[in-house]
SEZA-454623 format. One record per residue (C-alpha): residue in one letter; residue number from 1; y negated, x, z negated. Coordinates in steps of 0.5 Angstrom, whole numbers. Each point is the difference from the previous one (the first is absolute). Example, Ala and Ser with C-alpha at 12.3 -4.5 7.8 and 13.67 -1.06 7.14 Angstrom:
<drenmis>
residu = A num = 1 yy = 9 xx = 25 zz = -16
residu = S num = 2 yy = -7 xx = 2 zz = 2
</drenmis>
This chain:
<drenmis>
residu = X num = 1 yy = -190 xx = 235 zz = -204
residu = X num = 2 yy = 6 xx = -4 zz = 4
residu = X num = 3 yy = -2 xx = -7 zz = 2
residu = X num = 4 yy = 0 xx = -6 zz = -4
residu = X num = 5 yy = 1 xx = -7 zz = 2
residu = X num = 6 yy = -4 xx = -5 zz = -1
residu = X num = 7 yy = 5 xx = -3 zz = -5
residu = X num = 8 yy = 2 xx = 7 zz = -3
residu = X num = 9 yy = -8 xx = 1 zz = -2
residu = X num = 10 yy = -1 xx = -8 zz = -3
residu = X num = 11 yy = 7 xx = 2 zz = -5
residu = X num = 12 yy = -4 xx = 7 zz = -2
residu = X num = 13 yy = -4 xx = -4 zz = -4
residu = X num = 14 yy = -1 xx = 3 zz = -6
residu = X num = 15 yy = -6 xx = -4 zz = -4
residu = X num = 16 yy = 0 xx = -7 zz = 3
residu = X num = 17 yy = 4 xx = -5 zz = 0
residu = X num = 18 yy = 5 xx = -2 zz = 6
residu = X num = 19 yy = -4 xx = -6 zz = 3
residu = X num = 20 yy = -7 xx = 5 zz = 0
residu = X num = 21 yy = 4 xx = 4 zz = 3
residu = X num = 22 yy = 2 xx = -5 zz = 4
residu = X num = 23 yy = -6 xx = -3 zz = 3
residu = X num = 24 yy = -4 xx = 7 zz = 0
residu = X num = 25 yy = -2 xx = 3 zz = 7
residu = X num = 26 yy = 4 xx = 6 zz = 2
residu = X num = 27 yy = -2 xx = 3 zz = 6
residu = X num = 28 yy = 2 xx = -2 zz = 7
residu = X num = 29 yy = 1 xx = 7 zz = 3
residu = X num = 30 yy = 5 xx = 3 zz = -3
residu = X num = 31 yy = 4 xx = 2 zz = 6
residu = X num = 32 yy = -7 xx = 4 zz = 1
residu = X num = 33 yy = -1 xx = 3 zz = -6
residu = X num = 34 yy = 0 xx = 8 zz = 1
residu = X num = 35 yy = 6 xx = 0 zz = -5
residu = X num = 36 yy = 2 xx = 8 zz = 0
residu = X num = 37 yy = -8 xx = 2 zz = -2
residu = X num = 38 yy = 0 xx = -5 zz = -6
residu = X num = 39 yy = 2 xx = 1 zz = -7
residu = X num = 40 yy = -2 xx = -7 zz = -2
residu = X num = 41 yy = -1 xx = -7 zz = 3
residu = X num = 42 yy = -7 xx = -1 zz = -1
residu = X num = 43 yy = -5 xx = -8 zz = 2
residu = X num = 44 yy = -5 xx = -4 zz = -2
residu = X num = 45 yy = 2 xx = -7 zz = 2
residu = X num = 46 yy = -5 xx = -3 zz = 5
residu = X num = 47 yy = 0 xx = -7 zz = -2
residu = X num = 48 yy = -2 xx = 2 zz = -8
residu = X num = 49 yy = -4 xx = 7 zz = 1
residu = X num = 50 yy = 0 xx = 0 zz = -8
residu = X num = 51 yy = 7 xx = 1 zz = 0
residu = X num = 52 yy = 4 xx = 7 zz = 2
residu = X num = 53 yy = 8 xx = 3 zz = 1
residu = X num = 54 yy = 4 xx = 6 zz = -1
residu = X num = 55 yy = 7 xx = 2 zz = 2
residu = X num = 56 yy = 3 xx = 6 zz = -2
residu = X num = 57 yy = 6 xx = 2 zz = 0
residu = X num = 58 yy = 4 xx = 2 zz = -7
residu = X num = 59 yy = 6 xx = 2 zz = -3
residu = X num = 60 yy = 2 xx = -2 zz = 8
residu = X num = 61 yy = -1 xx = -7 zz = -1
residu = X num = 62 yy = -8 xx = -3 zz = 2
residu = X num = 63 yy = -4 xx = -2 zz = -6
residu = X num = 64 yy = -6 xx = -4 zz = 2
residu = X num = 65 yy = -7 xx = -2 zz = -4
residu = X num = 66 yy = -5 xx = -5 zz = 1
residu = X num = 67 yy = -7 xx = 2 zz = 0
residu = X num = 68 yy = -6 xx = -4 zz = -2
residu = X num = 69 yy = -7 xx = 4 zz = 3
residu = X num = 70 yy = -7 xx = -1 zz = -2
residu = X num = 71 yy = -5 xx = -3 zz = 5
residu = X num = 72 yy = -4 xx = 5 zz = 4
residu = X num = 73 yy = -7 xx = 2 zz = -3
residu = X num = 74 yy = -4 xx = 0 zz = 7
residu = X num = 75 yy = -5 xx = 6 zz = 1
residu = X num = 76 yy = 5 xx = 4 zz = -5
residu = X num = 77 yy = 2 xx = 7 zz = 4
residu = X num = 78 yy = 1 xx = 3 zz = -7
residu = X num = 79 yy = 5 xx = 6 zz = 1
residu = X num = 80 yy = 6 xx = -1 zz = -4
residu = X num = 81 yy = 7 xx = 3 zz = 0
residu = X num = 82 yy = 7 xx = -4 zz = 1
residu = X num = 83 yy = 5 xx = 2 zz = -5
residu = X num = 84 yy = 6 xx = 0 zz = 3
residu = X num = 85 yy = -2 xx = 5 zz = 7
residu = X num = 86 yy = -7 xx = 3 zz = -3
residu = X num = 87 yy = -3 xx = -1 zz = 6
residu = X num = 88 yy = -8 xx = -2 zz = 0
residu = X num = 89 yy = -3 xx = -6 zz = 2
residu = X num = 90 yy = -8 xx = -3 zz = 1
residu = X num = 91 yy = 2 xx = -6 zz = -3
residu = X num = 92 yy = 7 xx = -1 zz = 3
residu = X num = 93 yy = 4 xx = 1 zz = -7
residu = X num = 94 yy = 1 xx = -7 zz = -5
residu = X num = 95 yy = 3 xx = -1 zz = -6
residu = X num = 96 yy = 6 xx = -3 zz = 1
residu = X num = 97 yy = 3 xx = -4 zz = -6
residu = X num = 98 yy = 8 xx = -1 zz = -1
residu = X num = 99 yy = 2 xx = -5 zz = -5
residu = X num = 100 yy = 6 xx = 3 zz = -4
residu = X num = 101 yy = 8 xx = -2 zz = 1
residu = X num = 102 yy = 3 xx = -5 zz = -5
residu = X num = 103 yy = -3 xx = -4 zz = -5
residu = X num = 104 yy = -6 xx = 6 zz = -1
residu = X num = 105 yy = -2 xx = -3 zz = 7
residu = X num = 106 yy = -1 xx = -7 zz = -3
residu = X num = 107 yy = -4 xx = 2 zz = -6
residu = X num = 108 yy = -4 xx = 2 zz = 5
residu = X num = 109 yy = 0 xx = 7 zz = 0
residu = X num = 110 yy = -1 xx = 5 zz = 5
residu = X num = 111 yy = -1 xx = 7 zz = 3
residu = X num = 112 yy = -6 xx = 3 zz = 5
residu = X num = 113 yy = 0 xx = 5 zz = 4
residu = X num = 114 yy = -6 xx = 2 zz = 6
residu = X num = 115 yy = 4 xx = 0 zz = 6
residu = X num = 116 yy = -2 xx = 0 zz = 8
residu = X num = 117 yy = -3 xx = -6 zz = 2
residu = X num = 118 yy = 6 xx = -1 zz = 6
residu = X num = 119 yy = 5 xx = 3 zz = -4
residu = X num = 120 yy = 2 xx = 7 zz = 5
residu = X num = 121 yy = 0 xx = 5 zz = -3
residu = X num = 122 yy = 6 xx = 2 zz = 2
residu = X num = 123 yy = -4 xx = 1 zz = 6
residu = X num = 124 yy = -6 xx = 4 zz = -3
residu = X num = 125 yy = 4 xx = 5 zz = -3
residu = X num = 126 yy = 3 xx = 2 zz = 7
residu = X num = 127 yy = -6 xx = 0 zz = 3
residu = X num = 128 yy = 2 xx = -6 zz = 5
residu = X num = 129 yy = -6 xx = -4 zz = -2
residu = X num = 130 yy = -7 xx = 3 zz = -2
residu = X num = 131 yy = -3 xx = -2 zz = -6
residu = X num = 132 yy = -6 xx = 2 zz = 4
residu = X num = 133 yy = -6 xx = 5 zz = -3
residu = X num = 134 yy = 4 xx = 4 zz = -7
residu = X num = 135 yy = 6 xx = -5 zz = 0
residu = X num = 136 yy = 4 xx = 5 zz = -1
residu = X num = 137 yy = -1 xx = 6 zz = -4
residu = X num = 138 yy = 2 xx = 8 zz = 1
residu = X num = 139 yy = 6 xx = 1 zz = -3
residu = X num = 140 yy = 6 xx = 5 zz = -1
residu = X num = 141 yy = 6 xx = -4 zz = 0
residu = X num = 142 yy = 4 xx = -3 zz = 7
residu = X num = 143 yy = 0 xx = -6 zz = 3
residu = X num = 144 yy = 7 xx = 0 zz = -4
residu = X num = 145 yy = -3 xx = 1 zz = -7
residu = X num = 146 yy = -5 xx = -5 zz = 2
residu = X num = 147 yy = 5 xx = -6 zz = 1
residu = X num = 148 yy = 4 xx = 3 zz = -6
residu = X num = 149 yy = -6 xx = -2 zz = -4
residu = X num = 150 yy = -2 xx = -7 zz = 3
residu = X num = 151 yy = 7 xx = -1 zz = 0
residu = X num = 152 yy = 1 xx = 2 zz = -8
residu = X num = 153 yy = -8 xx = -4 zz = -1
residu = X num = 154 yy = 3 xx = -6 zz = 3
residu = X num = 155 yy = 6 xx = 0 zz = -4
residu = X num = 156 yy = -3 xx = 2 zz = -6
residu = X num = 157 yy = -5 xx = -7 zz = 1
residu = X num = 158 yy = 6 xx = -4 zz = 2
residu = X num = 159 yy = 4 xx = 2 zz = -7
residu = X num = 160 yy = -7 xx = -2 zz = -5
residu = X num = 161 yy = 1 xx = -6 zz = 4
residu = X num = 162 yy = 8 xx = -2 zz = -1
residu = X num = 163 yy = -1 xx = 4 zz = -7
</drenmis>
């Protein structure tokens, strides 16, 4: 993924308005960002832990969601399997939930996938941060197999989003 600006993730917005994009906490070390190892730009905002954001890069330009995330359950170490990577967690996968694009957002509509709690899949996938015991399981395909799937996962959640 390139790096993106401060300002360029704000405008990529897709499913909230300009001033909640606006007023939303993006991340201060973007500079930092391991660019070259992500497919999407992925946080949980730490002044509101129950909202989440995603950036990815489509049709070369940024399209970016606001997410809404359940509380934690305390004591929940039930292993369940993010949709985008398919890495296995012991409770460290939530439903994030997107309002839709336009007027089926502000009827209330919306859609849910189970995702990492700290949205690097990017980083799972290339083996570049463990999951911890059974995170990742055994298969055939290349790590480029592997990107091309969340990539095309991402994608696929971003398009149910805008449709």
């Amino acid at each position: 993924m390139k790096p993106l600006t401060e300002q360029e993730i704000r405008a990529a917005f897709v499913n909230c308005t300009k001033g909640e994009a606006k007023r939303l906490s993006v991340p201060r070390d973007l500079a930092d960002r391991p660019w070259e190892d992500l497919d999407y730009l992925g946080w949980r905002d730490p002044q509101a832990p129950d909202r989440a954001y995603l950036v990815i890069e489509l049709d070369g330009r940024p399209r970016a969601l606001a997410l809404r995330c359940p509380s934690s359950v305390s004591g929940q170490q039930r292993r369940s399997m993010c949709s985008m990577c398919l890495t296995t967690h012991g409770g460290n996968v939530s439903l994030m939930v997107a309002p839709k694009a336009g007027k089926p957002g502000k009827q209330g509509n919306s859609v849910g996938a189970y995702l990492c709690d700290d949205l690097a899949c990017s980083l799972y996938v290339r083996g570049k941060k463990d999951a911890g015991a059974g995170g990742r399981l055994h298969e055939t395909l290349t790590v480029a197999e592997k990107i091309e799937r969340t990539v095309a996962n991402v994608a696929a959640f971003v398009a149910k989003v805008t449709a």
